[in-house]
C-alpha positions in Angstrom: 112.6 108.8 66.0 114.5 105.5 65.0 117.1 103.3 67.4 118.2 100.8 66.1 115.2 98.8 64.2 112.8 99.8 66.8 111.1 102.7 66.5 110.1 104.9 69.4 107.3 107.6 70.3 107.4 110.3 71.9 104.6 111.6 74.2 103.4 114.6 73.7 102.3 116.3 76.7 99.6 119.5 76.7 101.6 121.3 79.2 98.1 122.3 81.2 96.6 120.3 83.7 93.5 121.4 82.8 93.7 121.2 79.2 94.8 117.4 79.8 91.7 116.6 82.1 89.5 118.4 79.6 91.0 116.8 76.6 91.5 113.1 78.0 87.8 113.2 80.1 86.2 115.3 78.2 83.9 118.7 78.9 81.9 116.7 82.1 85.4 115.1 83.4 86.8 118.5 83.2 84.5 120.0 84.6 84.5 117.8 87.5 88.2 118.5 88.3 87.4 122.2 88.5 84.5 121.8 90.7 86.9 119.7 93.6 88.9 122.3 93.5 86.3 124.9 94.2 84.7 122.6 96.6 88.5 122.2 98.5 88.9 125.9 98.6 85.2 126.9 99.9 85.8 123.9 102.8 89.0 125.8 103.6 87.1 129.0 104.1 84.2 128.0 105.6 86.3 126.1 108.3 88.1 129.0 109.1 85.4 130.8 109.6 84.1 128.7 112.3 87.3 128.1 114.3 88.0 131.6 113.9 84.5 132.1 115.7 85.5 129.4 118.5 89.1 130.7 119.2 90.5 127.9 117.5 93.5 129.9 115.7 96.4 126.9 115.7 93.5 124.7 113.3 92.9 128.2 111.9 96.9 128.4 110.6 96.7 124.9 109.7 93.2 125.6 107.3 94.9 129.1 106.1 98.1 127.5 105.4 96.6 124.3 103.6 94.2 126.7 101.7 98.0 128.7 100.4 99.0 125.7 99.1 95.6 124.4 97.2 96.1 128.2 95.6 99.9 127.9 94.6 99.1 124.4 93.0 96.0 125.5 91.3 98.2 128.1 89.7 100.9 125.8 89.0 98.9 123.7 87.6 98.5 126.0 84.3 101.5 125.5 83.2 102.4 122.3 84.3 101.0 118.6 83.5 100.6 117.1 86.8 98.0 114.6 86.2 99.9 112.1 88.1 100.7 114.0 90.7 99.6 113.4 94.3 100.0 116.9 96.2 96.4 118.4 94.5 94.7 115.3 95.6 96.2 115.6 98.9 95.3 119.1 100.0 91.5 118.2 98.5 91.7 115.0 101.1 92.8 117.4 104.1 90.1 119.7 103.5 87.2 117.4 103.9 89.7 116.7 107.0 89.3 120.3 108.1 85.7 120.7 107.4 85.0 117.5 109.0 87.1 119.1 112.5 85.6 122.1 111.8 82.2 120.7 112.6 83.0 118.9 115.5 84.5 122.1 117.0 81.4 123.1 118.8 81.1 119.9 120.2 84.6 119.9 121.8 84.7 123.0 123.4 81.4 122.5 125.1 82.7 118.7 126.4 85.8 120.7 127.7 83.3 123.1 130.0 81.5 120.3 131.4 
């Protein structure tokens, strides 16, 4: 539209996530983005599984409660455009946290006997 003399763009905006990382990155970029997000979700679940097996249910909460909100912004993230938004790439950095803790657990509780 026209202000003034200068005239101004709007940006359009693809109202998907998805479609945006597909679009601007193409099939391989897009495809990439998916895949963290599976990856984040099975780190979740595989780390529960193991401090669920050492009777480690506070880091159990944490992973379940982390692994809630990777789902709610996954689904958010339909209808929104949230490329610059830092929350999804939080939650992917705490669950190579997780995992990571998860696989020292055996290691701590046997240091703890001794």
């Amino acid at each position: 539209y026209l202000s003034g003399s200068v005239v101004m763009e709007e940006q359009s905006l693809a109202h998907n996530t998805y479609l945006t990382y597909f679009v601007e990155l193409g099939l391989f970029g897009g495809s990439i983005f998916i895949f963290i997000a599976f990856f984040a979700w099975k780190n979740f679940r595989i780390s529960q599984k193991k401090f669920s097996q050492n009777g480690m249910f506070e880091l159990l909460r944490i992973s379940q409660s982390l692994e809630a909100s990777l789902v709610g912004v996954v689904i958010a993230l339909v209808s929104i455009t949230a490329c610059k938004d830092y929350i999804f790439w939080i939650i992917v950095a705490f669950s190579t946290i997780v995992a990571n803790l998860s696989k020292n657990t055996k290691n701590c509780i046997t240091s703890k006997i001794a």
